[in-house]
Structures are given as C-alpha cells and as structure tokens.
DRENLO-673467 format. One line per 10 residues: for each residue x, y, z of C-alpha. Coordinates in nm, 2 decimals, decimal comma. Layout:
BEGIN
X/Y/Z | ...
This chain:
BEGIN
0,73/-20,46/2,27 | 0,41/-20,66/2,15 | 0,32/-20,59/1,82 | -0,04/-20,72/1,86 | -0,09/-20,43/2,15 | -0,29/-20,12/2,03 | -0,02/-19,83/1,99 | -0,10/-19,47/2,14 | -0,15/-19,22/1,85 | 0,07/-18,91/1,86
0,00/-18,64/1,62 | 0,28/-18,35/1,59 | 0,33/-18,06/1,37 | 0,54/-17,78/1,28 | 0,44/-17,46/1,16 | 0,42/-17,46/0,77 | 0,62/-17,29/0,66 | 0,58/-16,91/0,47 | 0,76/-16,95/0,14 | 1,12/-16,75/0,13
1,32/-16,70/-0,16 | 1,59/-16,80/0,02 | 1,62/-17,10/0,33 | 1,81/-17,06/0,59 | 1,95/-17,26/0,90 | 1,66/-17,16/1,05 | 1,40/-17,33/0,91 | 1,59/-17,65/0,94 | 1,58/-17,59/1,34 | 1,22/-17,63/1,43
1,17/-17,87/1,19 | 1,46/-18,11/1,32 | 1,31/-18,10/1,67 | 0,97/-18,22/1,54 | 1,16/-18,48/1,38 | 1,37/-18,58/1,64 | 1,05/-18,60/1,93 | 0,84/-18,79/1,61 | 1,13/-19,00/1,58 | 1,12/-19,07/1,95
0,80/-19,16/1,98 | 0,80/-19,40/1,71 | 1,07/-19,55/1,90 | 0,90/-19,54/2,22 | 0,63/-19,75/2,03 | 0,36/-19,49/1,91 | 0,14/-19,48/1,65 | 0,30/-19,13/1,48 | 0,09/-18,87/1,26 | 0,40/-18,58/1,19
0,36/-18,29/0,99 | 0,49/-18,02/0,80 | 0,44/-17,78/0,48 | 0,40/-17,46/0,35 | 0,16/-17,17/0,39 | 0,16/-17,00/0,08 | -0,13/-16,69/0,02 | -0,14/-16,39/0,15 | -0,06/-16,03/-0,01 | 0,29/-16,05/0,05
0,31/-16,38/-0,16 | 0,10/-16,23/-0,50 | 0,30/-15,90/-0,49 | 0,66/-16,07/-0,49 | 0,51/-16,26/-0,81 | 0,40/-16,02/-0,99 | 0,72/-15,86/-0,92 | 0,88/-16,14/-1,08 | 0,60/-16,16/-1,40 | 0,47/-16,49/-1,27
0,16/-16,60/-1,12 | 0,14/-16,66/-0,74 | 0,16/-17,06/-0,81 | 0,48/-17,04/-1,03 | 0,63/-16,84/-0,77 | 0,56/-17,07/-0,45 | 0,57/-17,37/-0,66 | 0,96/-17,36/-0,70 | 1,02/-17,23/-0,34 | 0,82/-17,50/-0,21
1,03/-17,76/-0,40 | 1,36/-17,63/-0,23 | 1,21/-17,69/0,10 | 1,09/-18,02/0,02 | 1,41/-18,12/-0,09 | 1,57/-17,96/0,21 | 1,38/-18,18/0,42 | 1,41/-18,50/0,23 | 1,82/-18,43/0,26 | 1,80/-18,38/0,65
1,60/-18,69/0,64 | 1,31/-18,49/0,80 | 1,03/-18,87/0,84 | 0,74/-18,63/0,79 | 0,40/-18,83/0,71 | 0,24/-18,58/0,50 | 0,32/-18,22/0,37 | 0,02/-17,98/0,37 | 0,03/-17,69/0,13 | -0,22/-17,46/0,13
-0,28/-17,41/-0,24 | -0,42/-17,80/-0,22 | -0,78/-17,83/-0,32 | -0,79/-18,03/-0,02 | -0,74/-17,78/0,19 | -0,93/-17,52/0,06 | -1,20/-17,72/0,11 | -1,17/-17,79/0,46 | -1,10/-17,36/0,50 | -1,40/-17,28/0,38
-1,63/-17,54/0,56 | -1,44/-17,38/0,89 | -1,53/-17,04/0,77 | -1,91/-17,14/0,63 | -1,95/-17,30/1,00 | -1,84/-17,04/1,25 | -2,01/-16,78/1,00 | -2,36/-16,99/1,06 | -2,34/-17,00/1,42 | -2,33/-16,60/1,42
-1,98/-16,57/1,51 | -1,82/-16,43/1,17 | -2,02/-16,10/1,04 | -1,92/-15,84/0,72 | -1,83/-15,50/0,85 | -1,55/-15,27/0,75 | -1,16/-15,26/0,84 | -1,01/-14,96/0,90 | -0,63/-15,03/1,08 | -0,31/-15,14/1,07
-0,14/-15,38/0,88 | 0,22/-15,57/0,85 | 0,28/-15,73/0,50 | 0,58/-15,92/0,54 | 0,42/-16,07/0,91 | 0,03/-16,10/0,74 | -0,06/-15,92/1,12 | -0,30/-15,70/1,18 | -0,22/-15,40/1,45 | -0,38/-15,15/1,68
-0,18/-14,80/1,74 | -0,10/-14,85/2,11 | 0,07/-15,24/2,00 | 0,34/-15,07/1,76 | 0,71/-15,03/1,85 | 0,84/-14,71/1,93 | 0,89/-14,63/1,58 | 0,56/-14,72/1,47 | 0,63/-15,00/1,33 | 0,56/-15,36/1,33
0,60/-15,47/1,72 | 0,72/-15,86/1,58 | 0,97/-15,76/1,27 | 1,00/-15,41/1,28 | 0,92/-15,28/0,97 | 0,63/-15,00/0,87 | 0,25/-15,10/0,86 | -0,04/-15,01/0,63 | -0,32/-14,79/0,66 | -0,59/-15,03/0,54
-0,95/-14,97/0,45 | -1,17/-15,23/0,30 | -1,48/-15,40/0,34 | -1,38/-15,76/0,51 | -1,58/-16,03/0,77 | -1,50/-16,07/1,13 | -1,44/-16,32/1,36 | -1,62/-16,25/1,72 | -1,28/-16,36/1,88 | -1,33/-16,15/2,18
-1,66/-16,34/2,24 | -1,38/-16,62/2,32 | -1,12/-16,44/2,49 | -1,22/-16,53/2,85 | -1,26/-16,90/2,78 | -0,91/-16,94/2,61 | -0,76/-16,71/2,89 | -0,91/-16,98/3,14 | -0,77/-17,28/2,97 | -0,44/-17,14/2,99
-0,47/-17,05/3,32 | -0,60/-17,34/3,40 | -0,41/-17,61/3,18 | -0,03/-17,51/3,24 | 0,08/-17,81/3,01 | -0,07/-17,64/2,75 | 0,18/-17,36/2,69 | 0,55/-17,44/2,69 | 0,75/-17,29/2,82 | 0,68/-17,10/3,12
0,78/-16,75/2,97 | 0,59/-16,76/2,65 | 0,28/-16,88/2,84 | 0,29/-16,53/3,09 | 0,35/-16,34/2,79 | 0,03/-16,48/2,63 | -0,19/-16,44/2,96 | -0,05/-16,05/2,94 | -0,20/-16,03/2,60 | -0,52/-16,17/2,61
-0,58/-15,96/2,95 | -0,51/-15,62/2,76 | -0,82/-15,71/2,56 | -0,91/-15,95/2,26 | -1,08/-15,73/1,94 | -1,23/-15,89/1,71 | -1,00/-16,04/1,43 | -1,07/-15,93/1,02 | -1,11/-16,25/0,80 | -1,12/-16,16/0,47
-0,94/-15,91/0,20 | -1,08/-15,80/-0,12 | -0,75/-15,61/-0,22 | -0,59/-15,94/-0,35 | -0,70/-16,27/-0,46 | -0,44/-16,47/-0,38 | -0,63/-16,72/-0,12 | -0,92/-16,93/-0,01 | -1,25/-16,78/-0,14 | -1,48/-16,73/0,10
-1,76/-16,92/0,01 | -2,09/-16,73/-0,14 | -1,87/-16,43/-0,16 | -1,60/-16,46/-0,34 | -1,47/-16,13/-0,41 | -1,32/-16,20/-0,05 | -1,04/-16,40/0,02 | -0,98/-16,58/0,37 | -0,69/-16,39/0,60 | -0,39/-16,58/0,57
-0,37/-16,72/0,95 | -0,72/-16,85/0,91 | -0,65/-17,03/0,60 | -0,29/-17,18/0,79 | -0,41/-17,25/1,13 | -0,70/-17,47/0,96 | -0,44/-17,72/0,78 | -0,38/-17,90/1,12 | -0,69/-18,04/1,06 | -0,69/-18,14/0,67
-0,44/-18,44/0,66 | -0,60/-18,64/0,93 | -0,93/-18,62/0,80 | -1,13/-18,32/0,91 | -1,37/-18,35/0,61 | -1,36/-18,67/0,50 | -1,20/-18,97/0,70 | -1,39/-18,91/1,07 | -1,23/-19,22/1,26 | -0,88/-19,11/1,14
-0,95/-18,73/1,27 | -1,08/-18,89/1,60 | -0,78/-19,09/1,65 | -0,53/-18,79/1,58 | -0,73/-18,49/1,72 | -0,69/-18,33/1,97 | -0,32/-18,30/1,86 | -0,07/-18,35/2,09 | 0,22/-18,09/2,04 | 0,21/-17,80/1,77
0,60/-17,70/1,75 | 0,61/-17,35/1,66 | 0,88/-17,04/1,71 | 0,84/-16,78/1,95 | 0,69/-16,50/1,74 | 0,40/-16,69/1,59 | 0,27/-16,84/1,95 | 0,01/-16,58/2,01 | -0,14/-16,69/1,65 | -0,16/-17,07/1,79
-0,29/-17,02/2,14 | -0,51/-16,75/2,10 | -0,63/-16,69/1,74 | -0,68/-17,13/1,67 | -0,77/-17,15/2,05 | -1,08/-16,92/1,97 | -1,15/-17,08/1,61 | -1,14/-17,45/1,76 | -1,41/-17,32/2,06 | -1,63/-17,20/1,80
-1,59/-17,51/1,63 | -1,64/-17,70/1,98 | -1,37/-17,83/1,87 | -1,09/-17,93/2,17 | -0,78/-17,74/2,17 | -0,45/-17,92/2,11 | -0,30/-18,06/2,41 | 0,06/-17,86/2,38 | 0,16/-17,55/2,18 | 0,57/-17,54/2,21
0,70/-17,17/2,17 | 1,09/-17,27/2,11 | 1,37/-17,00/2,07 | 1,55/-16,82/1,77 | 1,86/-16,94/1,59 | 2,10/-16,66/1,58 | 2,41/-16,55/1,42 | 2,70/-16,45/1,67 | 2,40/-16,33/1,89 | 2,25/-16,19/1,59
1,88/-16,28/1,46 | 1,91/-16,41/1,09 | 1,87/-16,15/0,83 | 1,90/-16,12/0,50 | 1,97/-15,76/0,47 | 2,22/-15,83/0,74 | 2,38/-16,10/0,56 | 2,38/-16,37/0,82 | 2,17/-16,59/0,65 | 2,36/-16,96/0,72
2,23/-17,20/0,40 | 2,13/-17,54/0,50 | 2,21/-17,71/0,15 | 2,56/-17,60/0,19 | 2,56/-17,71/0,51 | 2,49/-18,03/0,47 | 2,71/-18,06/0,14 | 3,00/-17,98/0,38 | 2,91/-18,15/0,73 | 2,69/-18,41/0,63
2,28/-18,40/0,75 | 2,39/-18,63/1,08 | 2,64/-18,33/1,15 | 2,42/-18,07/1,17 | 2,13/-18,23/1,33 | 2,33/-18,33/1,63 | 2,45/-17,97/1,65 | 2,15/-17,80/1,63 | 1,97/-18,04/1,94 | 2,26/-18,01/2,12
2,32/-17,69/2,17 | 1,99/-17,52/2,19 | 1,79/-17,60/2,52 | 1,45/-17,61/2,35 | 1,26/-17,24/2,49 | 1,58/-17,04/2,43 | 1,70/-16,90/2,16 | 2,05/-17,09/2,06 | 2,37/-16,96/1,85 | 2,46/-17,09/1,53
2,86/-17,09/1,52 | 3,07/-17,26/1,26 | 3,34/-17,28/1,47 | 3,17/-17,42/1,74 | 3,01/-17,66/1,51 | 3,34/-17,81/1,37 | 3,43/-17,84/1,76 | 3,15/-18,03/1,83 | 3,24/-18,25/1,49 | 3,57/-18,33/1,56
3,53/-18,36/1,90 | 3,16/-18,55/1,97 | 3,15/-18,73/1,71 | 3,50/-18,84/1,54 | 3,65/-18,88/1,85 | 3,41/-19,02/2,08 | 3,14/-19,19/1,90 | 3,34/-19,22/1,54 | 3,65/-19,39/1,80 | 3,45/-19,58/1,97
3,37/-19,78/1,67 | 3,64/-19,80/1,52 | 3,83/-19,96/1,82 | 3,58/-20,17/1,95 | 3,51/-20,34/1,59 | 3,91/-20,36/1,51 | 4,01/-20,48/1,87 | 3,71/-20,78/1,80 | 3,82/-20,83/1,42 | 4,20/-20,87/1,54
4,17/-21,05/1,90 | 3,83/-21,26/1,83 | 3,81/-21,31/1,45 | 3,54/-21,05/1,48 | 3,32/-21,30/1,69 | 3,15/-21,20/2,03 | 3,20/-21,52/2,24 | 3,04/-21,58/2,57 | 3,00/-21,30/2,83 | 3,00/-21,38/3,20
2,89/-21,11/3,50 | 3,25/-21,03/3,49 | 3,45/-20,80/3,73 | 3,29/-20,49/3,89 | 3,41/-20,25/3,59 | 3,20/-20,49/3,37 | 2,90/-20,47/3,60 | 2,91/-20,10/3,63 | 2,92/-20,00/3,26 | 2,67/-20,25/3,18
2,39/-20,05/3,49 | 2,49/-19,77/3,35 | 2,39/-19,85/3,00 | 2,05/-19,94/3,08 | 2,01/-19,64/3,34 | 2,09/-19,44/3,06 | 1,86/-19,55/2,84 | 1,61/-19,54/3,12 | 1,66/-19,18/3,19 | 1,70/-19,09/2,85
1,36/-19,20/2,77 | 1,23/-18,95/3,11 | 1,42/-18,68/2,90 | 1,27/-18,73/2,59 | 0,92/-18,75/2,72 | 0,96/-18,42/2,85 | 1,10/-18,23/2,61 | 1,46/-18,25/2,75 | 1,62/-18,30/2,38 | 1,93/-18,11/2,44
2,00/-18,28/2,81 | 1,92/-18,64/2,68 | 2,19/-18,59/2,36 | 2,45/-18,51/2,66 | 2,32/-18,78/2,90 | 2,40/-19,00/2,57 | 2,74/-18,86/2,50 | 2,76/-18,90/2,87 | 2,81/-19,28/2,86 | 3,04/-19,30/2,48
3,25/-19,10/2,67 | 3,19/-19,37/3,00 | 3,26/-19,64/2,76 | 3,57/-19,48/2,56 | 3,68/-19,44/2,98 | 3,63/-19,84/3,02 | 3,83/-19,95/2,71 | 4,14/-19,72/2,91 | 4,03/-19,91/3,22 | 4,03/-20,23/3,10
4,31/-20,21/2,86 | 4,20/-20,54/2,62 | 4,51/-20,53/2,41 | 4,70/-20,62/2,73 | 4,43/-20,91/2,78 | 4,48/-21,05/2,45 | 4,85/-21,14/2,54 | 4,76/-21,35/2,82 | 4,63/-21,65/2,75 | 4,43/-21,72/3,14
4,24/-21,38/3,03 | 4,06/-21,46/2,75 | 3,73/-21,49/2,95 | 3,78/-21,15/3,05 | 3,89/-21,04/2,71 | 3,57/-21,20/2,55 | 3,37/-21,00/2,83 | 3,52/-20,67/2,75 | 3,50/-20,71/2,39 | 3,12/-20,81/2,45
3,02/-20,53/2,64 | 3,18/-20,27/2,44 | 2,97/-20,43/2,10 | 2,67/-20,41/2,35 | 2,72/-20,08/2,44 | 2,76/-19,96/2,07 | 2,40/-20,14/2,03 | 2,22/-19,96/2,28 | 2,40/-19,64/2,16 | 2,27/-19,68/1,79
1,92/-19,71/1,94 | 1,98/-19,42/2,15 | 2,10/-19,17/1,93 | 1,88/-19,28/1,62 | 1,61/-18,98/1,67 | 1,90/-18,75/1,65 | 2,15/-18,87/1,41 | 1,94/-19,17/1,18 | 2,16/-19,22/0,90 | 2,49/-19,25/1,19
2,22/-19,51/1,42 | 2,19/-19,71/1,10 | 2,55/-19,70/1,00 | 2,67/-19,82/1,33 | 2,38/-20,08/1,33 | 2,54/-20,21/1,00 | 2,87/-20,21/1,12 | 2,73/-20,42/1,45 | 2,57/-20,64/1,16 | 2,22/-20,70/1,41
2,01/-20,94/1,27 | 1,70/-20,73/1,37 | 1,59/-20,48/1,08 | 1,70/-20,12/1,14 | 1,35/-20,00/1,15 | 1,18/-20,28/1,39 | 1,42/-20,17/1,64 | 1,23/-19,99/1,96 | 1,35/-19,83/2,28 | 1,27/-20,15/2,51
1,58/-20,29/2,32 | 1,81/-20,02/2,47 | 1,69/-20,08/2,85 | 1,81/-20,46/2,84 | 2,22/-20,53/2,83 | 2,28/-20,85/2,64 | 2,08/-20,91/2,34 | 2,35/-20,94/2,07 | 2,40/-21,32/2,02 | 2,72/-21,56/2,16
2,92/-21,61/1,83 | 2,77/-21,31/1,67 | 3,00/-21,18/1,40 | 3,09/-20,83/1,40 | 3,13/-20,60/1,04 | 3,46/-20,44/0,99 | 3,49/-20,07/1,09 | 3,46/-19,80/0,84 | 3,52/-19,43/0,96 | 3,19/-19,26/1,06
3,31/-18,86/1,06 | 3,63/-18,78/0,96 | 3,82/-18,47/1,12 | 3,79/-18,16/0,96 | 4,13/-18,03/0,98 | 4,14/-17,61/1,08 | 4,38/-17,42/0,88
C-alpha cells in the first residue's frame, strides 16, 4: 500500500471497565475482540484510535473502600493496576486508557452536563425510586424480576429519596427510536437491536443525574454537593481522549466513532442513554454499538459466589497470551454468548496450534534447512497441486479480509486454519523428502519447498490480529527482510514475495503439547 495516501481513521472502544477486586476470563473477552478488529484494521491500512479503561465512581465504588479503611482512590488505584497489567500481558495495542478519576475527564463531564443543562434539558427535582448498587441502574416497579429484584443481576434494589437533576431523555426517545429503526448498522446484532426498539417503545422516563448521598464522582458544576450519575460520567469518556475539549481537528477526525464494543447487559446504556446525551449535544451518534455475548462456565455465567470465576493471569502463566486469544476468537461467534472450557482449550492447543500451525513450521523450515541449505531457490508455475495451493492462498486472504470487515472473527480464524490444514495436506501430497532423492526433481523440490515458506508468510500476516506474538515468531523464523510492523494485508493477497535465495531461520517449537494425565 502507498504510504503517501491519506489513511481512513477508525476509532474503537470497549467499555471501561468497572473496577472488580478480582478479574476474570471475562474481561479479557471483549477486550481481545477490540484488539483483534483494531489490529485488523491497522493491517488493512487504517489510521487506528483504540480504547479502553476503567470507570471508577459510583456508590458502590466509595462503600467497598471504606469497607476496606481507604479512600475511594487507593481502592481503584490498585485494581486498576491489575487490569492494566492484564492487558499489557495479553498484548492488548490499546492507544490510550481513560480512567475516570483523570482531571481530564472530569473536565470534559462537566462541560457535557453545564451544556445540556443550558439548553433546558437537565432540571433539579426530586428522586423517589429504585436503585441497583452493584449495576449503578436506576428502576421502575413494573421493570423488576419476579423477585423484585434487579431485572440485569438479580440482586435487591434501594428505596432512594434525594434531591438530584434530570436529564429530559424522554424529550429524545422518539428520535433515538427512529435512528434505530432507521439505521440497522447501527445495532449489532439483530437480537439485541429488537430488544432495544421493545424498550424504548414501553416509554423513555426521564433519567436522575446526580446523587448527594455520596461524593465519590464528577461534581456538578455550581452545585457541588451533587455528584454526576455514574453512566453520565462513563458514557462521556468516548469523547475525552480524542479531543472533545481541547484538540478540535483530532475529535473531528475520530468522531463519530465507528464501533463501541460492549456486552450484552450494558447495550441499552450505549444506544439509548449516550444516544439521547449525544442529540442534545447535536452531537452524531456513533456509527456501530456491538452487543457481544457472555463468557460462561460449563453453561454457567461467571460468578464469584459460584466459584467459577476463570483468572486470566493464571491463564496466561500456563497457556501463554497467544493460547488464549486464539481460543477465546475461535470459539465464540461474536453475538452469542460462548463457553469457557479448559478441556476444550487444551484440545484446541494441542490440536490447532502444535499440530497444525506449530507442524507446519517446523517441517517446512527443517525440510528447507536439510534439502536446500535453508535457501528458497527459484520457483516455477509448477504442477497443478502447486497452482492450486498457491489460489487458494490468496483467496483466502481475500475472503478473510470480507470476514473481518464484517465482524466475522470467529469464521475468518477457521477460514485461516482452513488453509494450514490445506497446506499440512500438500506436504502429504507432494511428499518432498521423496523429491530430494531424485536428482531430475529438484525443480520440483525447490517449488514445493518455496510455496510452503510462502504460505507460512501469508499465514503470519493472516493470523497476526489474533495471535501477534506467534505472527512475529513465525515472521522471525521466515527471517523477512520487511519489519514486523510495516507488514499490511495487501502483502498476504500476492503469492511470491519472499526472495530467490532467501535464507530461511532454523525452526524452534512454537506450542508444545500439553500432555493430559
């Protein structure tokens, strides 16, 4: 690709993420995918904005510190750290991490608030409801569970009385109904887009905005014994890093943004609740909200008081970061929810990627080392096994970047491990050991050899959003003259770029087997 052309901006986010004393598999999940598509599109040539952090005030935040003697900040501040670690282990290429407690933010939260409240559509009444802690949700009656509880985790609400401000939400329910109606891109997938025109038709009340029981959050400004409601404050922070306040051609360039990756449960918050704030901004609405599944446990939702919480550190410590990412995108369709299995992971390791990709490797760069010196000498069109691995390399690559592009992450790892196992299946077909002993087969030898190092190219390119530290390693192995990172996805659509008398590394295992007792 040129370098001189003008690259399309892509601006992706996560949720951030509520601080929990303990992580879990799940909050590496969503997060991976956001890397993986960022990932992608840098590949694909874009110019990539990718975010992530934490969302740290809210009641439930300054009563589990002061249940611990320490301030709110001590308490997140450590918690925070293990996640930012977490993602810096699972190589996680995020280009900023927002936290809420940044000055910078809280700036930008209260211009948000100051502005809507000037335009007449935040007023000070009094709140008299229902409200979940632990979810930061407020409730009517007729939306509880059959228990009475809190319809999203099921645990009891609380009477609440305070004064507080309002956001005229309803005064935007109609319009934000109409967009999604109208725009069917902008809520994915199809399910979690029909249960969000159900909600918004039952009737849009107008939303609190501030406590005054705690002061754990955002001041609102000129009248500051209120503090801004917690999903105010975090919807806001899509707009702080790329310059809301204070950097207006980077915000143009970045907004609207073009996926917000979030779970299931907190959709409603990002298409209706920001959908409303952003139109009385006049503000345009991202371009995709992504609703993805759970992770469960045996068909089980994660729990702590279950004791099915799956740590990520642990993990990775056993499996490796590579090992873990590949499972998690390959076995949850995006939408649905997926199952987190240990058995099925070590399947998956033994199976995907020491035997086929690890394999692969390993023979072609020992069958090149021991035939060829470890030189790739002059390829010709060869014989009609040649010709057909080498179209279905680039059709793969081709349809791999269709996938991508629309969200198919789980079908475009298989359409990957599709061709290893095509190529593992020409190495049987060809049989090159056999060639080697002939001495009116070199040709053919030196074509076989070729293709297989040229396949292993186009797979390190292909697999790099999912598995970055393997892609590299395999890169290495190749030894490519090109740098790792200037490496794009044009590269992968064109058989043949690896050099004539291009020497090859020597192989080095990429996943050992993890023997079952």
């Amino acid at each position: 690709m040129n370098d001189t052309k003008i690259k399309t901006p892509y601006y992706i986010t996560t949720p951030i993420y509520y601080p929990s004393a303990k992580l879990h598999i799940g909050h590496a999940y969503c997060t991976t995918i956001a890397d993986a598509v960022a990932r992608f599109k840098r590949l694909a040539g874009y110019d990539v904005f990718f975010l992530t952090g934490s969302d740290e005030h809210g009641q439930k935040i300054q009563r589990t510190a002061e249940s611990q003697n320490l301030t709110p900040i001590e308490y997140v501040d450590k918690i925070v750290a293990s996640f930012q670690e977490l993602w810096k282990r699972l190589e996680i290429s995020n280009d900023d991490f927002i936290r809420t407690s940044e000055p910078r933010h809280h700036a930008v939260v209260q211009e948000i608030f100051r502005r809507i409240r000037d335009k007449g559509d935040i007023y000070k009444g009094e709140y008299t409801g229902l409200y979940c802690t632990p979810c930061e949700s407020y409730w009517t009656e007729l939306q509880l569970d059959e228990n009475g509880c809190c319809p999203d985790c099921h645990r009891p609400v609380e009477k609440v009385s305070e004064e507080a401000y309002f956001f005229k939400m309803s005064k935007y329910a109609d319009a934000v109904l109409k967009h999604i109606e109208d725009n069917p891109e902008f809520l994915e997938p199809k399910s979690r887009r029909n249960e969000m025109i159900n909600f918004i038709k039952q009737g849009l009340e107008d939303l609190c905005v501030s406590r005054t029981s705690f002061n754990w959050g955002v001041p609102v400004p000129d009248d500051e014994k209120h503090v801004v409601y917690v999903w105010f404050d975090a919807l806001t922070n899509y707009l702080t890093p790329i310059g809301f306040l204070d950097d207006a051609e980077k915000f143009k360039k970045f907004w609207p943004a073009d996926l917000h990756l979030v779970g299931k449960e907190i959709v409603r918050f990002h298409t209706i609740i920001w959908g409303c704030i952003l139109m009385a901004l006049g503000i345009e609405l991202p371009k995709k909200v992504y609703g993805h599944g759970w992770l469960v446990i045996e068909g089980d939702k994660m729990s702590k008081s279950k004791g099915n919480v799956v740590d990520p550190m642990l993990l990775i410590d056993e499996f490796s970061a590579d090992a873990i990412r590949y499972f998690l995108l390959r076995e949850i369709n995006l939408g649905q929810d997926g199952n987190f299995n240990r058995d099925a992971l070590i399947t998956r390791i033994n199976a995907d990627l020491a035997n086929d990709l690890g394999n692969l490797l390993h023979r072609t760069l020992n069958m090149i080392g021991k035939f060829q010196g470890g030189i790739l000498f002059a390829a010709t069109d060869g014989t009609e096994l040649d010709k057909s691995l080498k179209a279905e390399a680039v059709e793969t690559a081709k349809e791999y970047r269709r996938l991508m592009e629309n969200m198919q992450i789980s079908d475009a790892v298989k359409l990957v491990w599709k061709f290893i196992g095509r190529t593992n299946k020409y190495i049987d077909e060809t049989l090159p050991w056999k060639l080697a002993k002939d001495e009116t087969q070199k040709q053919a030898l030196s074509n076989v050899l070729y293709n297989l190092a040229e396949s292993l190219r186009i797979i390190s390119i292909l697999i790099s959003p999912f598995m970055p530290t393997t892609a590299r390693r395999i890169h290495e192995q190749l030894k490519i003259n090109q740098p790792f990172e200037e490496i794009q996805l044009d590269d992968a659509e064109i058989f043949g770029k690896l050099e004539i008398n291009h020497k090859v590394g020597k192989p080095e295992q990429l996943f050992p087997r993890i023997e079952v007792k």
